[in-house]
C-alpha positions as CSV (number, residue, x, y, z in Angstrom):
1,X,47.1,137.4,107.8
2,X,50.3,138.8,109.1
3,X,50.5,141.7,111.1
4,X,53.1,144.3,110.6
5,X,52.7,146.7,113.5
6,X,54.4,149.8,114.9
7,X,56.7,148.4,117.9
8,X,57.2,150.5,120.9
9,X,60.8,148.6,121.2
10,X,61.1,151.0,117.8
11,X,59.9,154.4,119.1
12,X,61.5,157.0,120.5
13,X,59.8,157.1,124.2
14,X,62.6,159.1,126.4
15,X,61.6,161.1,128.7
16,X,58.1,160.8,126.5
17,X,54.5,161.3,128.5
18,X,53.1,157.7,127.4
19,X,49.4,156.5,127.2
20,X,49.2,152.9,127.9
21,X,46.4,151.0,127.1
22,X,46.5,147.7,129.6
23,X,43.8,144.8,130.2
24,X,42.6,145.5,133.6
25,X,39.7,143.4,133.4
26,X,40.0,140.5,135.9
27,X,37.7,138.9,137.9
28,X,36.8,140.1,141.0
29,X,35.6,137.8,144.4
30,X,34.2,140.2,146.8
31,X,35.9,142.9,145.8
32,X,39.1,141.2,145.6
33,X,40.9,140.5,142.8
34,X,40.6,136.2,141.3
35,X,42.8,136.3,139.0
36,X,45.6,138.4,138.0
37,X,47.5,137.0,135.1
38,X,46.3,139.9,132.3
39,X,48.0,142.4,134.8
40,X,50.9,139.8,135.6
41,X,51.6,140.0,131.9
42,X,51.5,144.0,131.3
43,X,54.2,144.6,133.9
44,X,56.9,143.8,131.3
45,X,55.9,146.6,129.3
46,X,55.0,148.6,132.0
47,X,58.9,148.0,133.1
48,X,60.2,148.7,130.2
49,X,58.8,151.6,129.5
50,X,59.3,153.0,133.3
51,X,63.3,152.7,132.5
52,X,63.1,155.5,129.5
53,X,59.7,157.3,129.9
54,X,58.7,160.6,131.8
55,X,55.3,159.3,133.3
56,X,52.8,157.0,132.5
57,X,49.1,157.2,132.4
58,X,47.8,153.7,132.3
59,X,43.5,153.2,130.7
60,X,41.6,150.1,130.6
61,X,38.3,149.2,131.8
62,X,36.5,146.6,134.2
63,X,33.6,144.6,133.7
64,X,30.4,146.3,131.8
65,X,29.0,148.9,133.7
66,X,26.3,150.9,131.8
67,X,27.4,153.8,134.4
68,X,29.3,154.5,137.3
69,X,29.6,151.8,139.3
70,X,31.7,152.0,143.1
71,X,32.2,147.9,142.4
72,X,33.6,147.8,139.3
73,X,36.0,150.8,140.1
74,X,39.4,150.5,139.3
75,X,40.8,150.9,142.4
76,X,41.3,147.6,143.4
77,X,43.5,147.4,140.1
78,X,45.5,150.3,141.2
79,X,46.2,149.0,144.3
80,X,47.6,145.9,143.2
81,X,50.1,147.7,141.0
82,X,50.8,149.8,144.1
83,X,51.6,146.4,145.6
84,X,53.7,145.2,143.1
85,X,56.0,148.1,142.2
86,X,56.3,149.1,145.6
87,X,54.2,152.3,145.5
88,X,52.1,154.2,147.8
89,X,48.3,154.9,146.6
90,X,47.5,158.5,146.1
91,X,44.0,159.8,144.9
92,X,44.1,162.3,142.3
93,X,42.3,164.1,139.2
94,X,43.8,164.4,135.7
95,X,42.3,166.7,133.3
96,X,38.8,166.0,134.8
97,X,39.7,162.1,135.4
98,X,39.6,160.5,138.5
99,X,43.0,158.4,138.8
100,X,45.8,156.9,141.3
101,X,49.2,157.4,141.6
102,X,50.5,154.1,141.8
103,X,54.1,154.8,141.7
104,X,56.1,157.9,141.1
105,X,55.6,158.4,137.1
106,X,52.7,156.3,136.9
107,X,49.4,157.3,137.5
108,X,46.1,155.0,136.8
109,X,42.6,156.3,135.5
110,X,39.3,154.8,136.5
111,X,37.5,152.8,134.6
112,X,36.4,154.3,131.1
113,X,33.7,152.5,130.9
114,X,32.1,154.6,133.2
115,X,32.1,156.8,130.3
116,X,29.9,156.0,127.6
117,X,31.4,158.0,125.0
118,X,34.3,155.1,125.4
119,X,32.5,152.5,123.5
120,X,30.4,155.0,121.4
121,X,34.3,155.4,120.5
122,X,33.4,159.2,120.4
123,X,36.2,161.3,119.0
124,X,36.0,164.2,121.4
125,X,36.3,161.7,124.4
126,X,39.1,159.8,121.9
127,X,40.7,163.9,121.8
128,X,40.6,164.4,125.3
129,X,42.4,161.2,126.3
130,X,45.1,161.6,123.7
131,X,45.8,165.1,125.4
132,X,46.9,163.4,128.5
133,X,50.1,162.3,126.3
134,X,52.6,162.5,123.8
135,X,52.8,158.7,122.4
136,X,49.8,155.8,122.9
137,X,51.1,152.2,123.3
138,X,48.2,149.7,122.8
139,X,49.2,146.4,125.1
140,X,45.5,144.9,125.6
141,X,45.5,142.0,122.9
142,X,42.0,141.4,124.9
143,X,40.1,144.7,124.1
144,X,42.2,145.3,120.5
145,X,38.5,143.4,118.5
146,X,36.5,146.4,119.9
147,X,35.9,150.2,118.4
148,X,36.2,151.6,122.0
149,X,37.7,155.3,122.1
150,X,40.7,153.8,124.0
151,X,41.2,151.2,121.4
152,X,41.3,153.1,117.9
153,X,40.0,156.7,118.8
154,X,43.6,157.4,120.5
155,X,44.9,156.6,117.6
156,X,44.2,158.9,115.4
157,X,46.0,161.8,117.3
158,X,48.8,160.0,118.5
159,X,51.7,158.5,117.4
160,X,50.6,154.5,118.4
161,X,52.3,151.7,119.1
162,X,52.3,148.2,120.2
163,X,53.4,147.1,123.8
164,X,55.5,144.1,123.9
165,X,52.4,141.5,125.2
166,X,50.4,142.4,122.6
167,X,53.4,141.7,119.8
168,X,53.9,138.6,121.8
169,X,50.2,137.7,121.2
170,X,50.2,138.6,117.7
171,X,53.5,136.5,116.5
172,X,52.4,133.6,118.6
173,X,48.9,133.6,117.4
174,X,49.9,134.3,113.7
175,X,52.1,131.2,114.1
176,X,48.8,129.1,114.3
177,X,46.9,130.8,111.8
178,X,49.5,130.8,108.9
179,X,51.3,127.8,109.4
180,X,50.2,125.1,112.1
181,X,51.1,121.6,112.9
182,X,48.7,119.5,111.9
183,X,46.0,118.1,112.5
184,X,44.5,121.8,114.1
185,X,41.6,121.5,116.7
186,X,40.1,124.1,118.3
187,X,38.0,123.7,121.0
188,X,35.1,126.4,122.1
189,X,32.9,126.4,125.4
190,X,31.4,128.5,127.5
191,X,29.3,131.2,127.2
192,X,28.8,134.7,125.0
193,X,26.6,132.7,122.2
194,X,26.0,135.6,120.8
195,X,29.9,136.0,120.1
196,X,31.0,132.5,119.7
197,X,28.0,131.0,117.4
198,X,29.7,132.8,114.1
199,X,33.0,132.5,114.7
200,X,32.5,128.1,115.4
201,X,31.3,128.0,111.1
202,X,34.7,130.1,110.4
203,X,36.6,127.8,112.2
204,X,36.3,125.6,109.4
205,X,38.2,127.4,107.1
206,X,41.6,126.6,109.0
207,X,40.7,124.1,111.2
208,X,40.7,120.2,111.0
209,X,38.7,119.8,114.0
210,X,36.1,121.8,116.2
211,X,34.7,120.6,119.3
212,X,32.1,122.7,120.8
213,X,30.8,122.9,124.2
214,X,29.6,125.0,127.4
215,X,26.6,127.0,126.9
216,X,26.8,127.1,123.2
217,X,26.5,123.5,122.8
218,X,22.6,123.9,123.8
219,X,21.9,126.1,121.3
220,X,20.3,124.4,118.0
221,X,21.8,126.8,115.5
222,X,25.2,125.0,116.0
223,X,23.5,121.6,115.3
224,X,22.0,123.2,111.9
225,X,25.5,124.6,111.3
226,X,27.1,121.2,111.3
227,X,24.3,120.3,108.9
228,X,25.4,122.8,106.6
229,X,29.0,122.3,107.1
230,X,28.7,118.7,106.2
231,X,26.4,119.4,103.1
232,X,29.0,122.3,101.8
233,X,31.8,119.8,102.1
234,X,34.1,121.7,104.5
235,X,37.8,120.2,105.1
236,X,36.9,120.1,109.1
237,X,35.0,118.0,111.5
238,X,32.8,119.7,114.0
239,X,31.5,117.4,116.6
240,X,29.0,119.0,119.1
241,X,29.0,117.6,122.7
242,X,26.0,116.1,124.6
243,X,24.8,117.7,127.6
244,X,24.2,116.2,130.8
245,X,20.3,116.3,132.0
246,X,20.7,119.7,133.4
247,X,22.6,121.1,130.8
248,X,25.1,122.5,133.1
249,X,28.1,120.5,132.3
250,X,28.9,118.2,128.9
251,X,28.8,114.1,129.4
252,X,32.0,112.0,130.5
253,X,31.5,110.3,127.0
254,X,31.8,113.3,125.4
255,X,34.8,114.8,127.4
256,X,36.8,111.3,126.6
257,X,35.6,111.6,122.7
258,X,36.9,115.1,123.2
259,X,40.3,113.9,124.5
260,X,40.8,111.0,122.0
261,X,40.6,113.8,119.0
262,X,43.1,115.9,120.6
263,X,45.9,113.1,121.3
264,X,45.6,112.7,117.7
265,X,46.3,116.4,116.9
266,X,49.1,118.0,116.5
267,X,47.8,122.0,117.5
268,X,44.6,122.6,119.9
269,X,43.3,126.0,120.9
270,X,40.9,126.1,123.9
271,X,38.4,128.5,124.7
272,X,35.8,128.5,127.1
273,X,35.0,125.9,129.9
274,X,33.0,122.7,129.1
275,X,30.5,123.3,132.0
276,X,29.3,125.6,134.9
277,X,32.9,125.5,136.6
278,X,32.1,128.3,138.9
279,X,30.4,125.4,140.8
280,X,32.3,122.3,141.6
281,X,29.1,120.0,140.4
282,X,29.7,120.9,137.2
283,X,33.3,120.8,136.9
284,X,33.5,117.0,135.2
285,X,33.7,117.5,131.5
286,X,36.2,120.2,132.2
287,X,38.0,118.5,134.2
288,X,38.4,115.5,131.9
289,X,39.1,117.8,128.9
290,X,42.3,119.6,131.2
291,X,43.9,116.6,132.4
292,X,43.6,115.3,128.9
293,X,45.5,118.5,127.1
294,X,48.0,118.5,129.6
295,X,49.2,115.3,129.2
296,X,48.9,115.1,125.6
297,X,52.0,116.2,123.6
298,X,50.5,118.6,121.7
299,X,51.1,122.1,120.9
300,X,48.4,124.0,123.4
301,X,47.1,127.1,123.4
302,X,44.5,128.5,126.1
303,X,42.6,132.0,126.2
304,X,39.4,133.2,127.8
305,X,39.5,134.4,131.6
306,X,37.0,131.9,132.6
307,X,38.9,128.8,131.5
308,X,42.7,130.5,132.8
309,X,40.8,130.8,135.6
310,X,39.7,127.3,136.1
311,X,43.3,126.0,135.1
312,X,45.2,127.9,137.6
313,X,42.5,126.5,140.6
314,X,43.5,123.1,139.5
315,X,47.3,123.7,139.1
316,X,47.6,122.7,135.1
317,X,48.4,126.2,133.5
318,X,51.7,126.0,133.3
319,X,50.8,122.7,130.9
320,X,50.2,124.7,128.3
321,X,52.3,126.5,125.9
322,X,51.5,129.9,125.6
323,X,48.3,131.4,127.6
324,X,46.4,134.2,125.6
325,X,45.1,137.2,127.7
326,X,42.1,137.2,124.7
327,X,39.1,135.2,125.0
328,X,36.9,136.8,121.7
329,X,39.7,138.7,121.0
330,X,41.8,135.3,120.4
331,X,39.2,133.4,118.6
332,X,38.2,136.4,116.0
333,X,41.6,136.5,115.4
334,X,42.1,133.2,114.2
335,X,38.8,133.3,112.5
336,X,40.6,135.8,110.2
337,X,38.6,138.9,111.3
338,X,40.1,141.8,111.5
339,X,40.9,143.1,114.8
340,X,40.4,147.1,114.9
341,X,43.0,147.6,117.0
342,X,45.7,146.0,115.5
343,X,44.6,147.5,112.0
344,X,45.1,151.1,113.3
345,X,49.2,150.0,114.5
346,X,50.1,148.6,111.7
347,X,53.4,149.9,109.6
């Protein structure tokens, strides 16, 4: 599946009004900011764009707030990029949205989620966003597998492109799905069942190995999925981990089975921790998996906040290849689903 989308290094944006769709969702620890690699990565766009462009209204959203919500406000976000670029914070309203002036030329809204015409994707809301500028750049590879207003909506009234993270995420994911070394192993913890349950039985279209653990290890419908799997014949391997006695971390044994697939392999993609690594009693199986990728010569790719998370604490991020700012986002991708918000930027 190979993406041909609308680059923002090929638009006209001088002295432009630009909407810029970033991922502002990081974790937060009282209040403070865990974690900020997806907003690391959006200041190169956000730099380039600041040499040719008039001003900049930057969208995104933060955690999943049903409604307003004074801890999940943006704020925080703003003030980091206040931090960064030097800036001075200054409350202010844009065509009846809250926002912060972060910098001279770039102003920040707060969260749209906050709105729930944003993931209704509700074309007024879409209409009344799109007025704020003249072009939309898309640069949150994270968010680009939902319908939200700020996703597609802008879309359809703006000329739209992509921001240079998200073409980065696209050519280096595309790399894996169209033509990786093999053997490919792909390797899914953590939580969001719901989410990853589907996308672990199309992982054996491309795949040569998948190696599930976390939270959706417990669940039985992977073990009847690997029942299926094996009686359809599929090309791939899926091996399910055991679970300690309190379910709350995979076994030793099945972290080291883990690591002696992936030595052999010549591409893994990781997603989602192996256990409860918020707490340290439950950091084992994860632990053992990390060390093991990192030394390994393979060709590694990590995504999901959760598990960047965990591999910054323990110093082994810079291990790894190339670190995707998409947790769902990454994995639908490679399951070949098409992602809605790189469907409405392509040429």
């Amino acid at each position: 599946m190979i993406h041909d989308l609308k680059n923002i290094e090929d638009a006209d944006v001088r002295s432009k009004i630009v909407l810029l769709r970033a991922d502002l969702d990081v974790p937060l620890t009282g209040g403070e900011i865990s974690d900020d690699f997806r907003l690391i990565t959006s200041l190169e766009t956000i730099n380039y764009l600041l040499k040719q462009t008039r001003t900049i209204f930057i969208i995104g959203h933060l955690g999943r707030p049903e409604k307003e919500d004074k801890n999940l406000s943006l704020k925080v976000v703003a003030q980091w990029y206040a931090n960064k670029l030097k800036g001075n914070l200054k409350e202010m309203e844009v065509h009846g949205f809250l926002g912060w002036e972060i910098f001279p030329g770039i102003v920040l809204l707060e969260n749209l989620r906050f709105h729930k015409e944003e993931e209704e994707n509700n074309l007024e809301f879409s209409q009344k966003l799109a007025s704020l500028a003249d072009i939309y750049v898309n640069d949150a590879f994270a968010s680009s597998h939902r319908s939200h207003a700020s996703i597609v909506g802008i879309a359809k009234y703006l000329p739209s492109y992509a921001g240079l993270r998200l073409q980065k995420e696209v050519e280096e994911l595309s790399k894996v799905l169209e033509n990786p070394k093999r053997p490919l192993c792909v390797i899914i913890g953590g939580a969001k069942i719901e989410t990853k349950l589907p996308l672990v039985e199309k992982m054996h279209h491309f795949a040569d190995y998948v190696l599930v653990g976390g939270e959706i290890a417990e669940n039985d419908k992977v073990l009847l999925r690997v029942q299926h799997e094996k009686l359809q014949g599929q090309k791939s391997a899926l091996l399910v981990a055991d679970l300690t006695t309190d379910n709350k971390d995979i076994t030793v044994k099945s972290a080291e089975n883990f690591v002696q697939i992936i030595q052999n392999c010549s591409t893994v993609v990781w997603n989602g921790p192996m256990g409860q690594v918020e707490n340290e009693d439950y950091q084992m199986g994860t632990e053992i998996l990390a060390k093991g990728l990192a030394s390994s010569n393979t060709h590694k790719i990590v995504g999901g906040g959760d598990t960047i998370a965990y591999l910054k604490k323990v110093n082994l991020l810079e291990k790894f290849d190339f670190v995707s700012t998409g947790g769902g986002a990454m994995l639908e991708f490679l399951a070949g689903i098409k992602l809605p918000g790189l469907e409405v930027l392509e040429k």
